[in-house]
C-alpha positions in Angstrom: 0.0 0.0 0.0 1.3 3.0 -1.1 1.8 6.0 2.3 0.7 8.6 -0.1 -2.2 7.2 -0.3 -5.4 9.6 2.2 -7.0 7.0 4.8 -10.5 5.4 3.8 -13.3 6.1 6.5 -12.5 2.3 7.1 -8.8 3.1 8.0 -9.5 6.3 9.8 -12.1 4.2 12.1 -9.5 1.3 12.4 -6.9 4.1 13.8 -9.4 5.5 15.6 -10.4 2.8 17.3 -6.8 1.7 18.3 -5.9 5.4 19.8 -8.9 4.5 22.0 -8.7 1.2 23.2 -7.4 0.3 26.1 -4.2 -1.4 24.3 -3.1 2.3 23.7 -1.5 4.5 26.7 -4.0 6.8 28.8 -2.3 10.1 27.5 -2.4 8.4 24.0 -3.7 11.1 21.6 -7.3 11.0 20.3 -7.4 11.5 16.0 -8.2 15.5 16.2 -5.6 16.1 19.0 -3.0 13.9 16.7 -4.3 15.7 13.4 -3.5 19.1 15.3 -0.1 17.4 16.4 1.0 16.6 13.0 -0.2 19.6 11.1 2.3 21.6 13.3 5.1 19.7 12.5 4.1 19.5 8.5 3.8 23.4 8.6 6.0 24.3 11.6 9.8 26.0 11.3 11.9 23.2 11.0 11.2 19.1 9.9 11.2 16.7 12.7 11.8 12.9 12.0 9.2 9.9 12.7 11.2 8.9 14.9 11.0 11.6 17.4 7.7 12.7 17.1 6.2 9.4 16.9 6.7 9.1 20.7 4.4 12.1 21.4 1.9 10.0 19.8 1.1 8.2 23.0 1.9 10.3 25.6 4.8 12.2 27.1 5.8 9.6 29.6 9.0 7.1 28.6 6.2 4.4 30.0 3.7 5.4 27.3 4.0 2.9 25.0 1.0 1.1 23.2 0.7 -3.0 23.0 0.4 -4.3 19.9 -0.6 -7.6 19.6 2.1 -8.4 17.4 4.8 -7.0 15.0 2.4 -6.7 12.1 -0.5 -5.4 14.2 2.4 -2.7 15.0 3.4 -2.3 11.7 -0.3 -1.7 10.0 -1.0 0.6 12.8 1.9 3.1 12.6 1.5 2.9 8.7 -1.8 4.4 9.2 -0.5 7.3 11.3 2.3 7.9 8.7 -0.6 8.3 6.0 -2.3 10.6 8.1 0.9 12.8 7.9 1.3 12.5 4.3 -2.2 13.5 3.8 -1.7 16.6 5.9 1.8 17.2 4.4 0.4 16.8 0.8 -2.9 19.4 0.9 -0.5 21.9 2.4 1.9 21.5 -0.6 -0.8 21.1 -3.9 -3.1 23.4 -1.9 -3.2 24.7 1.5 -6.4 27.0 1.3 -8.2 23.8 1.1 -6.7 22.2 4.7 -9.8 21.7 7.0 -9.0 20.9 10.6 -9.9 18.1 11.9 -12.8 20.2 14.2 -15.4 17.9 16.1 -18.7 18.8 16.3 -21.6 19.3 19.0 -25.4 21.0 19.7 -25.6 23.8 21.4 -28.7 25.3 22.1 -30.2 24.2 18.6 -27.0 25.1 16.8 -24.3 22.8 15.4 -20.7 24.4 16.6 -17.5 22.9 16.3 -15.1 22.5 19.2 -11.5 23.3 17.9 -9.7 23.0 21.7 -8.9 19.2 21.4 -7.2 19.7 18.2 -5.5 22.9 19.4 -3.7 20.9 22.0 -2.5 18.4 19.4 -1.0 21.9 17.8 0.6 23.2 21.0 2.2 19.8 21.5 3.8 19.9 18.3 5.1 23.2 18.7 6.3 21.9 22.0 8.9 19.7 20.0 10.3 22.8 19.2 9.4 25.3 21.3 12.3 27.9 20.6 11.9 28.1 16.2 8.5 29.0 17.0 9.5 32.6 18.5 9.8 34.3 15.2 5.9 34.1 14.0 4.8 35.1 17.7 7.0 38.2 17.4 6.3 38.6 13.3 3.6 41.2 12.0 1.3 37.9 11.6 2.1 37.0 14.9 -1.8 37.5 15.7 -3.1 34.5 13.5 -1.9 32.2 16.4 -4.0 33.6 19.2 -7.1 30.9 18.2 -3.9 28.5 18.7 -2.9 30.2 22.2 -6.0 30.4 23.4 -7.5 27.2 22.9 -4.3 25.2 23.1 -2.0 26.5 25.5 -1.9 25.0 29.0 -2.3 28.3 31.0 -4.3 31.6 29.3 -4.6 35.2 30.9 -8.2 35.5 33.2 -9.5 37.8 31.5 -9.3 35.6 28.1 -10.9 32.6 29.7 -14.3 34.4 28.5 -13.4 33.5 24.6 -13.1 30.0 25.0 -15.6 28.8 27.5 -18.4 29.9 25.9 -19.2 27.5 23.4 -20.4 30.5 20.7 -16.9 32.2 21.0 -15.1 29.4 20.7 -16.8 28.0 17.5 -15.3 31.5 16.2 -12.1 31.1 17.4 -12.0 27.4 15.7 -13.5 29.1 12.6 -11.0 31.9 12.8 -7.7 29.2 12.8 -8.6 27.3 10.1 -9.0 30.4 7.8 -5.4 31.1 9.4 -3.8 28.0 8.9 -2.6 28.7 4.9 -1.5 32.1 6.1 0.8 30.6 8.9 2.1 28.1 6.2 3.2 30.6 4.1 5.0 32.0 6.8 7.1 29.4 7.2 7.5 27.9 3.6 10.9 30.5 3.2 11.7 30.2 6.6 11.9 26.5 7.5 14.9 24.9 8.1 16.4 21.9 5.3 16.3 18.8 7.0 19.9 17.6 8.0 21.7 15.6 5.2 24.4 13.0 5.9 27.2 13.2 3.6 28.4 10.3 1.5 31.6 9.3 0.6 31.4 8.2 -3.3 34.8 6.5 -3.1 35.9 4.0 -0.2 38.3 5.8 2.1 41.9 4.8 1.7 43.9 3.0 4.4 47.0 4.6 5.9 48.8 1.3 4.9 47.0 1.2 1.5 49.0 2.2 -2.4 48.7 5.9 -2.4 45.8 6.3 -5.0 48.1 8.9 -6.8 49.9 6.0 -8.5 53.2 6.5 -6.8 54.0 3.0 -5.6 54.2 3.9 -2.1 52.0 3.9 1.2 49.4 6.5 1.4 50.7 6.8 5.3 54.0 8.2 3.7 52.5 10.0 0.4 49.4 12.3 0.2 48.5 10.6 3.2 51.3 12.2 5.2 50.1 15.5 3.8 46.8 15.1 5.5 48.3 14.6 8.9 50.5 17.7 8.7 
């Protein structure tokens, strides 16, 4: 199966399910917190490897750890969270004014609102990764299209702001107010964000100190070019 490939509504009720059983960690994310998660590291300042934000996956403890039943169980499960990246990673690139949140839903007073905090705090952990790169936007002229973030994701918020997210109206805008943000706080970053780091490769085997000199000379590279070197 091919990772570039967006989950069915078969495989996003599969992961679903698995995030909340009880073979998953308590902390373990639910899918909008982990949407949220991963759309701040597709868009954020600089790229972050599976293998380090896959942990955050299931909580922040060393002891949060999911059981899998067995290694393919494992392998089909964290193949679906890797498509669920891609899928976010991919709309971003081919067209990020058509990202939609992964917002739930629920009635209030007659009306159908969305509720934007869970997946908020998926965002704020990813920023969390790396807190420090994410100082420049905050301080930036554009540094206001993260308040909906700040205010429904952060851990602590200012008194006199816990007005705009408890009440169930205002925080339906807020949620409404991010995801018309989100493309905006992409392009933010597309100039700014950091390559990934590259490992160099050697195209040619490295010569031994006892080896021929490659230069042709007849003697030891310890005693030709490779002398050089040392000096």
């Amino acid at each position: 199966m091919q990772l570039d490939q967006p989950l069915s509504e078969k495989e996003f009720d599969e992961l679903d399910a698995f995030l909340l059983s009880d073979r998953s960690p308590e902390d373990a994310m639910t899918m909008d917190m982990l949407h949220g998660y991963l759309t701040a590291i597709a868009i954020g300042p600089e790229p972050i490897m599976p293998a380090e934000w896959l942990k955050g996956v299931w909580g922040k403890e060393a002891t949060d750890v999911p059981k899998f039943k067995h290694e393919k169980e494992e392998e089909r499960i964290l193949q679906l969270i890797m498509r669920f990246m891609n899928e976010v990673l991919v709309t971003f690139e081919v067209a990020p004014k058509e990202f939609e949140p992964l917002f739930v839903e629920h009635e209030h007073e007659g009306q159908t609102l969305i509720d934007a905090e869970a997946w908020c705090w998926g965002f704020w952990e990813g920023m969390e990764l790396r807190p420090g790169s994410w100082d420049e936007i905050w301080d930036s002229e554009v540094g206001e299209l993260m308040k909906p973030i700040y205010l429904l994701g952060a851990d602590e918020i200012e008194e006199a702001e816990l007005a705009l997210v408890e009440d169930p109206v205002k925080a339906h805008k807020l949620g409404q107010e991010l995801e018309a943000n989100l493309p905006a706080i992409y392009k933010f970053w597309v100039p700014r964000r950091k390559p990934a780091v590259t490992t160099l490769v050697r195209e040619e085997p490295k010569v031994g100190r006892n080896d021929d000199c490659p230069c042709g000379s007849g003697k030891k590279y310890k005693k030709c070019h490779g002398a050089d070197s040392a000096e």
